[in-house]
C-alpha positions as a printed NumPy array, in Angstrom:
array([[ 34.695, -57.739,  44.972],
       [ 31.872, -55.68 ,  45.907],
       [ 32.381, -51.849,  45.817],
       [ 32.527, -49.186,  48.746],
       [ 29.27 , -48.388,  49.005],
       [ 27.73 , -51.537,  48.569],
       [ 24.627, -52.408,  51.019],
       [ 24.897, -55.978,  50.85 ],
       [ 28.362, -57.566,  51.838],
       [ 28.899, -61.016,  52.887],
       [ 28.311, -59.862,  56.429],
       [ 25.184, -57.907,  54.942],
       [ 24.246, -60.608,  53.232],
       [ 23.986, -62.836,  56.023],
       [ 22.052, -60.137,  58.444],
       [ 19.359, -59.865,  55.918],
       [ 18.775, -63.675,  56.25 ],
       [ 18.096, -63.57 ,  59.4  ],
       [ 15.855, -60.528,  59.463],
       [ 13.499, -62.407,  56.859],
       [ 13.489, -65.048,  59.056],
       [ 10.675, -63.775,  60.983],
       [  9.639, -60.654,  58.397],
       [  7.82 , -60.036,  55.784],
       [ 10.626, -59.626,  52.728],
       [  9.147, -56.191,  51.431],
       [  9.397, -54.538,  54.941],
       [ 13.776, -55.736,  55.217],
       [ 13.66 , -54.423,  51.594],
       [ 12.739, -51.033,  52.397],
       [ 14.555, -51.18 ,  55.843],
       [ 17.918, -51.627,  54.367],
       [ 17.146, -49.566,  50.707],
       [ 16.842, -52.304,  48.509],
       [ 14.279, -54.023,  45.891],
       [ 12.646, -56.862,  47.206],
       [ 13.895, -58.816,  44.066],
       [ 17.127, -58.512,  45.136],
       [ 16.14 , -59.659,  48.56 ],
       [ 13.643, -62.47 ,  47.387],
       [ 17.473, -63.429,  45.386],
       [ 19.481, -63.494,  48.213],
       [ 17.415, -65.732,  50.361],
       [ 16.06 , -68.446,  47.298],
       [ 20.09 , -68.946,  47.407],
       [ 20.618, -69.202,  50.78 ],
       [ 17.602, -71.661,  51.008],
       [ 19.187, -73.681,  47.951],
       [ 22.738, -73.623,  49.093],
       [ 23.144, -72.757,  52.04 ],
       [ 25.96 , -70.216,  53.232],
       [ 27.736, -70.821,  50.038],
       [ 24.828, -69.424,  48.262],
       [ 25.707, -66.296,  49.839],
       [ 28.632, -66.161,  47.985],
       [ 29.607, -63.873,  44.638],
       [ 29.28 , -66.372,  41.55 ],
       [ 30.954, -65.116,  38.483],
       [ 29.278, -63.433,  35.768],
       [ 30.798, -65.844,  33.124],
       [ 28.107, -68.421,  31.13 ],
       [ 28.54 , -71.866,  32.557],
       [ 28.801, -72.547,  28.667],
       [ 30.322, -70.609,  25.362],
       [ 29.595, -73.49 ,  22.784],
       [ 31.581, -70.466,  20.133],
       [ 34.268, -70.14 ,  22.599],
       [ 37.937, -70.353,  20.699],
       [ 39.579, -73.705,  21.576],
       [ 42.325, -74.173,  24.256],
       [ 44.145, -76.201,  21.356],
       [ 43.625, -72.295,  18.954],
       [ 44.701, -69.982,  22.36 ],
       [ 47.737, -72.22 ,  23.092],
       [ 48.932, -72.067,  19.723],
       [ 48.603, -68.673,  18.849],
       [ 50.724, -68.065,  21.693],
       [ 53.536, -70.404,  21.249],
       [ 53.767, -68.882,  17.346],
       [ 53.435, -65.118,  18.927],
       [ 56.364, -66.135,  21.353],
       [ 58.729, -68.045,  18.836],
       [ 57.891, -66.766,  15.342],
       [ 56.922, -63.176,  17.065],
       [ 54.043, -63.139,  13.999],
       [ 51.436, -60.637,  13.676],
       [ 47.492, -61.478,  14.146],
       [ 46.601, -61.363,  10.738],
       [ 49.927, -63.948,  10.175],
       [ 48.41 , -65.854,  12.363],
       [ 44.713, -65.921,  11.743],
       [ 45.529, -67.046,   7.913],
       [ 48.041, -70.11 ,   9.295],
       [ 45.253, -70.973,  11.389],
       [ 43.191, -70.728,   8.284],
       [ 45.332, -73.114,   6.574],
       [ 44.514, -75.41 ,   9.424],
       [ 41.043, -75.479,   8.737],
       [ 40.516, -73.209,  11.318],
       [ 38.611, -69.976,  10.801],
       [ 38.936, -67.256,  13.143],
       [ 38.786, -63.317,  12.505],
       [ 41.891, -61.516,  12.987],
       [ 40.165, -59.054,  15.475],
       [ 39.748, -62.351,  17.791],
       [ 43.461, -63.506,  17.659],
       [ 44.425, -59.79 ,  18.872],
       [ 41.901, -59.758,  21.506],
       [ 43.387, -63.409,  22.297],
       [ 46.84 , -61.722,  22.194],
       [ 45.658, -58.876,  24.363],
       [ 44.617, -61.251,  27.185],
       [ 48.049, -63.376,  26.961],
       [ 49.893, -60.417,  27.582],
       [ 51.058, -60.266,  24.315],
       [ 49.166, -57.45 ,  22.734],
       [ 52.891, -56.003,  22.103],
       [ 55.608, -56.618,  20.27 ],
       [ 57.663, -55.064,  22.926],
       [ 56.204, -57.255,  25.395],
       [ 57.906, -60.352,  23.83 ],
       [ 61.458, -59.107,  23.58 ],
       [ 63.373, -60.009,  26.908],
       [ 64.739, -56.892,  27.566],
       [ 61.448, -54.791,  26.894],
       [ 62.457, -53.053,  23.558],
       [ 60.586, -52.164,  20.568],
       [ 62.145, -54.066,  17.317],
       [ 60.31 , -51.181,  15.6  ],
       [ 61.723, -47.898,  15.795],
       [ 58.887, -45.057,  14.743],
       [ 59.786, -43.147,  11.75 ],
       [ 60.188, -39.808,  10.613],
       [ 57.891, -37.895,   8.16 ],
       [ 60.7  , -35.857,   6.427],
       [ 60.362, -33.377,   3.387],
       [ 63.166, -33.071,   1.415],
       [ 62.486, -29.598,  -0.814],
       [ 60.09 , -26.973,  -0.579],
       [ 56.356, -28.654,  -2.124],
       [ 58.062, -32.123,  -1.566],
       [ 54.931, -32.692,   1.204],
       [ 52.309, -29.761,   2.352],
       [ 50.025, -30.884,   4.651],
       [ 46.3  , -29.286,   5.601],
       [ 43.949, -29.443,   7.904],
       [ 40.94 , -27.742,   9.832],
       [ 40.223, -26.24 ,  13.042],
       [ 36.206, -25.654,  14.507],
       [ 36.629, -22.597,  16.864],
       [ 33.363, -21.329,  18.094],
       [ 32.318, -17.882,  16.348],
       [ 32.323, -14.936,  18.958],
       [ 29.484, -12.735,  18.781],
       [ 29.542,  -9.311,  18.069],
       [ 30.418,  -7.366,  21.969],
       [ 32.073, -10.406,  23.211],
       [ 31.603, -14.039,  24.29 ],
       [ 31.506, -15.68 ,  27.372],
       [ 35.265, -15.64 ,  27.727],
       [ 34.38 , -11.802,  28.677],
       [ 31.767, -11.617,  30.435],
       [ 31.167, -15.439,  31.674],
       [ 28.426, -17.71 ,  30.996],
       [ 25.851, -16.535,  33.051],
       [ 26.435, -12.77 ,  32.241],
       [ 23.951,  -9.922,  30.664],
       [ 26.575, -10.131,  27.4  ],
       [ 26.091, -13.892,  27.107],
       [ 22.261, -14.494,  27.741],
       [ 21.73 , -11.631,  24.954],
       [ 23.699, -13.927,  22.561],
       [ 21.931, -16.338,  22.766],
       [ 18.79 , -14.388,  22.54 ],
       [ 19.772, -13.456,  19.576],
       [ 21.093, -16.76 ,  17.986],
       [ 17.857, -18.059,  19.13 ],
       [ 15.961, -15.415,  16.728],
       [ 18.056, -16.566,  13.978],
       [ 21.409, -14.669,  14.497],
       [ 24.661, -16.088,  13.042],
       [ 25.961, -18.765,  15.013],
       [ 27.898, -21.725,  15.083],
       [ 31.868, -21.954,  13.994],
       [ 34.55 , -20.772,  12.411],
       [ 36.668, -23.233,  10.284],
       [ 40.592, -22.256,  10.148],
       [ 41.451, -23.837,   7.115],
       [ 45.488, -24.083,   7.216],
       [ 48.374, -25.449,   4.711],
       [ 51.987, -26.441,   5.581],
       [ 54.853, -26.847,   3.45 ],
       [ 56.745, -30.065,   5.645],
       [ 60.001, -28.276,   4.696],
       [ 60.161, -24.809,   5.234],
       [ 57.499, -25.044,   7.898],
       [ 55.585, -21.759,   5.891],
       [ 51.851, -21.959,   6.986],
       [ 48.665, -20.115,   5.459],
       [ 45.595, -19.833,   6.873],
       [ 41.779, -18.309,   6.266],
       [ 38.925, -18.365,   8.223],
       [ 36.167, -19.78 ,   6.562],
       [ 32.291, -20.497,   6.704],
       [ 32.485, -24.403,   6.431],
       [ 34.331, -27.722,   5.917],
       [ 32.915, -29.085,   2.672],
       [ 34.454, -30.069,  -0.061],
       [ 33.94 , -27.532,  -2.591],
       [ 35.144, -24.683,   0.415],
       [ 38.533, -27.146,   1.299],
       [ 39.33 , -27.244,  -2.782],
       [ 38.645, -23.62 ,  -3.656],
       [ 41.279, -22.949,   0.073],
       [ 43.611, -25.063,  -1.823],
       [ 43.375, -23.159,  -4.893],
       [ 44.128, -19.851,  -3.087],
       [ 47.131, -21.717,  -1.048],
       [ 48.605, -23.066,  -4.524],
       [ 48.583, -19.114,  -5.596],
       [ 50.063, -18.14 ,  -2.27 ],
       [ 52.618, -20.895,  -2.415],
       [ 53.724, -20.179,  -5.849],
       [ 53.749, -16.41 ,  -4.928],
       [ 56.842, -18.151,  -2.354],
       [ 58.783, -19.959,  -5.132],
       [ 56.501, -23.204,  -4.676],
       [ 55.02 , -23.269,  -7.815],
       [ 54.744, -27.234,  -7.627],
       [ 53.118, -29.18 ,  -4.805],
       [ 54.526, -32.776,  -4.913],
       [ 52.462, -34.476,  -2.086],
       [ 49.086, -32.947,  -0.504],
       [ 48.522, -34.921,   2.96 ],
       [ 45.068, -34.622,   5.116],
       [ 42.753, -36.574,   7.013],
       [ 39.992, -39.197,   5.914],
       [ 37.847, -35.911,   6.564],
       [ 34.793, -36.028,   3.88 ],
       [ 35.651, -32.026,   2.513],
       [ 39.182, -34.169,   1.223],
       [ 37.07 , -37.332,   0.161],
       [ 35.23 , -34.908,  -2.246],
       [ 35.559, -35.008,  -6.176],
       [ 35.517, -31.175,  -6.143],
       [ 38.817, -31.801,  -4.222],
       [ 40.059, -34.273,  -6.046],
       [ 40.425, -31.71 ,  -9.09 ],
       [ 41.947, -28.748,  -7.032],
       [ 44.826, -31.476,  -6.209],
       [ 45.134, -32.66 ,  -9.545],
       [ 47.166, -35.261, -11.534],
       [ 50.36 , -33.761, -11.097],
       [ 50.424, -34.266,  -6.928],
       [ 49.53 , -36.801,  -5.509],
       [ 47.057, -37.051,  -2.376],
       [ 48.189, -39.07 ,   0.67 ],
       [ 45.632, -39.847,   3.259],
       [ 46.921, -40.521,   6.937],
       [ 45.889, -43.981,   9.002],
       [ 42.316, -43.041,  10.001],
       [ 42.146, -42.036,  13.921],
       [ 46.082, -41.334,  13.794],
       [ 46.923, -37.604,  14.013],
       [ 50.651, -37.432,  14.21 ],
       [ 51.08 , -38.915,  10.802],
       [ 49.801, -34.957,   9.582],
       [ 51.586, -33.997,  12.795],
       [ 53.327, -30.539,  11.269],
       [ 49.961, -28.634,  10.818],
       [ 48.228, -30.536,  13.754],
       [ 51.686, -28.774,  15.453],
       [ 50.916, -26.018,  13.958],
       [ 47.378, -25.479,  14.557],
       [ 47.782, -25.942,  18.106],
       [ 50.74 , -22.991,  18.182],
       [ 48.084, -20.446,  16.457],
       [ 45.45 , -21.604,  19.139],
       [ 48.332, -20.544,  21.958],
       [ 49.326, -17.194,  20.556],
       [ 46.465, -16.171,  19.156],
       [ 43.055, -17.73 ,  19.208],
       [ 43.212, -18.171,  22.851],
       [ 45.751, -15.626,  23.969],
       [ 43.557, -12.91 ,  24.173],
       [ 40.173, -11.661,  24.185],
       [ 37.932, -10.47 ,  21.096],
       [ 35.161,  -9.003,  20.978],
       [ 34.02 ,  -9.659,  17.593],
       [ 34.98 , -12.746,  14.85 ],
       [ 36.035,  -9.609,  12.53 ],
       [ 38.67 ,  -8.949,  15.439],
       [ 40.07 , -12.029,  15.509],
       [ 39.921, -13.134,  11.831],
       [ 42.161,  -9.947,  11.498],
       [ 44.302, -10.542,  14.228],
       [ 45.212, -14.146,  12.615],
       [ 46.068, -12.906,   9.363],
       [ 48.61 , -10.577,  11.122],
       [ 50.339, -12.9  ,  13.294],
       [ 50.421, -15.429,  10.628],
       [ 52.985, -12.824,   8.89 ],
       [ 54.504, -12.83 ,  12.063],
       [ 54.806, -16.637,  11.877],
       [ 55.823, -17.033,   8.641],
       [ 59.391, -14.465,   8.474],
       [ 59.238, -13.465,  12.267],
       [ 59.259, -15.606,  14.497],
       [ 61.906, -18.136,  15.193],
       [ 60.684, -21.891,  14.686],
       [ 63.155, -24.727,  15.736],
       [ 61.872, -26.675,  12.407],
       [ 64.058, -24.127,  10.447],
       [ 67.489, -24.295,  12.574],
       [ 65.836, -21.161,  14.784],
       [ 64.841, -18.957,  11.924],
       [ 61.544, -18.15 ,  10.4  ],
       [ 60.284, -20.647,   7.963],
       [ 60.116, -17.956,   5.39 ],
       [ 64.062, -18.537,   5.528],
       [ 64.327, -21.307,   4.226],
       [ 62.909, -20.572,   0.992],
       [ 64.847, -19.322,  -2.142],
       [ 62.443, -16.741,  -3.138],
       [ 61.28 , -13.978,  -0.472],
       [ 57.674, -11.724,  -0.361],
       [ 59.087,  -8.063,  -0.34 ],
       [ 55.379,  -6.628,  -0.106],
       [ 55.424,  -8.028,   4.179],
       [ 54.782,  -5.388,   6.959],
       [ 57.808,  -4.083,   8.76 ],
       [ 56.033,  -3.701,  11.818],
       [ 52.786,  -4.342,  13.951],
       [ 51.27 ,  -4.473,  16.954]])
């Protein structure tokens, strides 16, 4: 099917035959905004074939000699439809066969059956597999970190103020470009999956050695809570929690779980969480200085932590949920 604003349609196709009948090909070209290769194309066909060669031909070879057989594609449905096995099932039967295939070709194979699914097998349209829940059971039983990149706001204001193409802005960059700070902010953050408390620093960078020394201060800050032992650390396949310097912060006693690469709600409590401190705080107001808003986090998160209702902790404030409480935590602030 051609698309809207296609020159050459059937009917197009046919018009610009008869033009070149009696013109030269590179003057119809330029009449009707085309190369004269596609016109010199269009009229070889017709001159081979006919009207038929005015015709769309598919863009498939006319040969695949490593094309899967229709014996392989035939059976690797009628084993996804009665046996309801995986690819990788699959692909090593078909091994025993004496058949190789890779198991990224049976799911592409699977994909194109309308298959792809295991929902789409089941008559009534129901997934046999049922998601499940990432539940801590006791305070350190799971704490899960991550990092946010927020842009760092220069000193007056950013663009959020003043726009893009303001004095404010323009100066900014002026001054980046003569070797002022710039770049990002990384908010390093740490949630305990059962009480739902949260800590959180700004800092210079995502490597490793910055991520383990965060996780040092957390472990203080946690223990100063009552969670003096973390059972599980969960991240990302990020390379700051790859690193060996890491690796030692986290030590024997815990163990580090890893989430499914390119899978973010399996760390979905601080990815939950990060996205509630971008809401009330990163981007609910204006700053006019990184000082400003670094400050204005570590205030709310004591707001977060024994203020502010969170439906995680039955409506209370996470801090609730813990045996031992901070006394040393602002009344009041604005």
């Amino acid at each position: 099917m051609t698309h809207a604003n296609s020159p050459l349609s059937i009917e197009g196709r046919r018009r610009l035959i008869e033009r070149c009948r009696t013109r030269p090909i590179a003057h119809v070209a330029a009449e009707m905004g085309i190369s004269r290769a596609c016109v010199s194309k269009w009229v070889n066909r017709w001159r081979r074939h006919g009207d038929a060669g005015l015709q769309d031909r598919p863009s498939t070879p006319h040969r695949s000699p490593n094309s899967t057989p229709a014996w392989v594609i035939e059976q690797i449905e009628t084993w996804r439809r009665e046996h309801k096995w995986s690819a990788q099932r699959i692909t090593d039967e078909l091994a025993a066969l004496g058949f190789a295939i890779n198991r990224r070709t049976v799911t592409r194979h699977l994909t194109r059956l309308g298959l792809g699914k295991r929902r789409f097998i089941d008559p009534s349209g129901e997934n046999s597999r049922k998601p499940g829940k990432i539940t801590a059971r006791w305070p350190g039983h799971m704490v899960h970190l991550d990092v946010k990149k927020v842009g760092r706001i220069p000193d007056g204001g950013g663009w959020r103020i003043h726009g893009r193409d303001s004095g404010q802005a323009k100066a900014a960059n002026r001054a980046k470009t003569a070797g002022a700070k710039r770049g990002y902010v990384y908010l390093h953050s740490a949630v305990d999956g059962f009480s739902r408390l949260a800590y959180t620093e700004p800092l210079a960078d995502e490597k490793g050695t910055t991520a383990a020394a965060f996780l040092a201060r957390a472990k203080v800050w946690f223990a100063a809570h009552g969670i003096t032992h973390i059972h599980r650390v969960v991240t990302d396949n990020g390379a700051c929690y790859r690193s060996g310097d890491f690796a030692r912060i986290v030590g024997s006693q815990s163990r580090h779980q890893k989430t499914k690469p390119y899978t973010p709600r399996h760390n979905g409590k601080v990815e939950r969480y990060q996205r509630i401190l971008a809401e009330e705080v990163i981007y609910a107001r204006e700053f006019t200085s990184e000082e400003a808003r670094s400050a204005a986090i570590a205030v709310w998160n004591i707001h977060y932590n024994y203020h502010r209702p969170h439906s995680g902790a039955g409506g209370n404030p996470p801090a609730s949920r813990l045996r031992v409480s901070v006394t040393n935590v602002q009344p009041s602030y604005s």
